[in-house]
C-alpha positions in Angstrom: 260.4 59.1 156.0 262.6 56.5 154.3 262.1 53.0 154.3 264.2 51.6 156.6 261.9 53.8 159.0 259.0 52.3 157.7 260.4 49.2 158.1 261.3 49.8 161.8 258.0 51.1 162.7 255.8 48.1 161.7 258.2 46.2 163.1 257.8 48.0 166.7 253.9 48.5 166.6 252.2 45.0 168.9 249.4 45.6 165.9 251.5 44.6 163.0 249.7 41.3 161.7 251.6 38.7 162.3 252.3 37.5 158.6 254.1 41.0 158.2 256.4 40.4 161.2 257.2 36.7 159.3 258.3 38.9 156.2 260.0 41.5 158.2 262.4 39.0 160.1 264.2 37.8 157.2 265.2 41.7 156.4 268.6 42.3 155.6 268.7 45.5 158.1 269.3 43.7 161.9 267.2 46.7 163.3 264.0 46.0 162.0 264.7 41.9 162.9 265.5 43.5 166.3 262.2 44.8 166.5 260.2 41.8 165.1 261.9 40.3 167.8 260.6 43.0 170.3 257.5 42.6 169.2 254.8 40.8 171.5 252.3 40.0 168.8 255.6 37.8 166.5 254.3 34.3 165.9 256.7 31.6 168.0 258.2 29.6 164.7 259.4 33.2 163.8 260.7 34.2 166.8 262.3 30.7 166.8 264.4 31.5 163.5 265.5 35.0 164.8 267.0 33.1 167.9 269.8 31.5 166.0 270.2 34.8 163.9 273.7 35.9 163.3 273.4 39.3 165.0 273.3 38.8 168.8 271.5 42.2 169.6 268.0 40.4 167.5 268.9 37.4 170.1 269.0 40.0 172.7 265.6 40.8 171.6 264.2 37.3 171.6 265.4 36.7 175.0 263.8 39.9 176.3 260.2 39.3 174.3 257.5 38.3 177.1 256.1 35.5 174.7 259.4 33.7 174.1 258.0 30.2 175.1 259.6 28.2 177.2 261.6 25.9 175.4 263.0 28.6 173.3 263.9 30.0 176.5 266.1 26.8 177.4 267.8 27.1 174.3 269.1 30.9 174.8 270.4 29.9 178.0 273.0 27.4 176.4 274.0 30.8 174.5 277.5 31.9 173.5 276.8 35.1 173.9 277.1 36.3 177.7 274.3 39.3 177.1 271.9 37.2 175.7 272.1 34.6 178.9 271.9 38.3 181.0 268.7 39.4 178.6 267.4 36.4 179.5 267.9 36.2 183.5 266.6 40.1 183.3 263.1 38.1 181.6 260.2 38.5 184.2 259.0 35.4 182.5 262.2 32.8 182.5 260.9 29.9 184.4 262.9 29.2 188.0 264.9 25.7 186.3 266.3 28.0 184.3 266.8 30.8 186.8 268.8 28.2 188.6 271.0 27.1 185.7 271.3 30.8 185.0 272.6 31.3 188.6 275.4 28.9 188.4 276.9 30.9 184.8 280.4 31.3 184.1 279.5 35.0 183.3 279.5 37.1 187.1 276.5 39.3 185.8 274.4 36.7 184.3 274.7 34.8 187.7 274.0 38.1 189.8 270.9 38.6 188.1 269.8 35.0 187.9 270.5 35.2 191.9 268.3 38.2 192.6 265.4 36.5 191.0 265.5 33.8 192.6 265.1 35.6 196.1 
């Protein structure tokens, strides 16, 4: 196994430590940041710093991760990116103000999926 897979694997497992997943997310490889952001047991103030990473799939991530708090939440909804707005409508835990902000998007999808939720 090489050790990118290594890498990818810690990343992924909920029983990484979270001091690991803090040194993992500043790895240069954008699939083992994607994971840390995955990862339910990532401390917020690092999922925080992978929400304004460059690569939008680890934002994608973020957006999707049932821990992302609530204010972090906010802030990926003011996101460029049109699939991390939808990543984020698609979150079981996206609070309903945001739902509703979500529902009135530019992007058809996002506001499709923001609608069903709200039903």
């Amino acid at each position: 196994m090489n050790n990118i897979m290594i890498k990818i694997e810690a990343a992924d497992n909920p029983n990484t430590p979270g001091r690991l997943l803090k040194k993992l997310a500043t790895d240069k490889d954008d699939r083992v940041r994607y994971y840390v952001a995955l990862n339910p047991n990532t401390p917020v103030n690092v999922l925080e710093k992978l929400a304004t990473d460059e690569d939008y799939f680890v934002k994608l991530a973020v957006s999707k991760n049932p821990n992302t708090p609530g204010r972090l939440l906010k802030k990926l909804a003011t996101d460029k990116d049109d699939r991390v707005r939808l990543y984020l409508a698609l979150n079981p835990n996206t609070p309903g103000r945001l739902l509703k902000k979500l529902a009135n998007d530019a992007n058809d999808w996002v506001k499709k999926e923001a609608s069903k939720k709200l039903k």
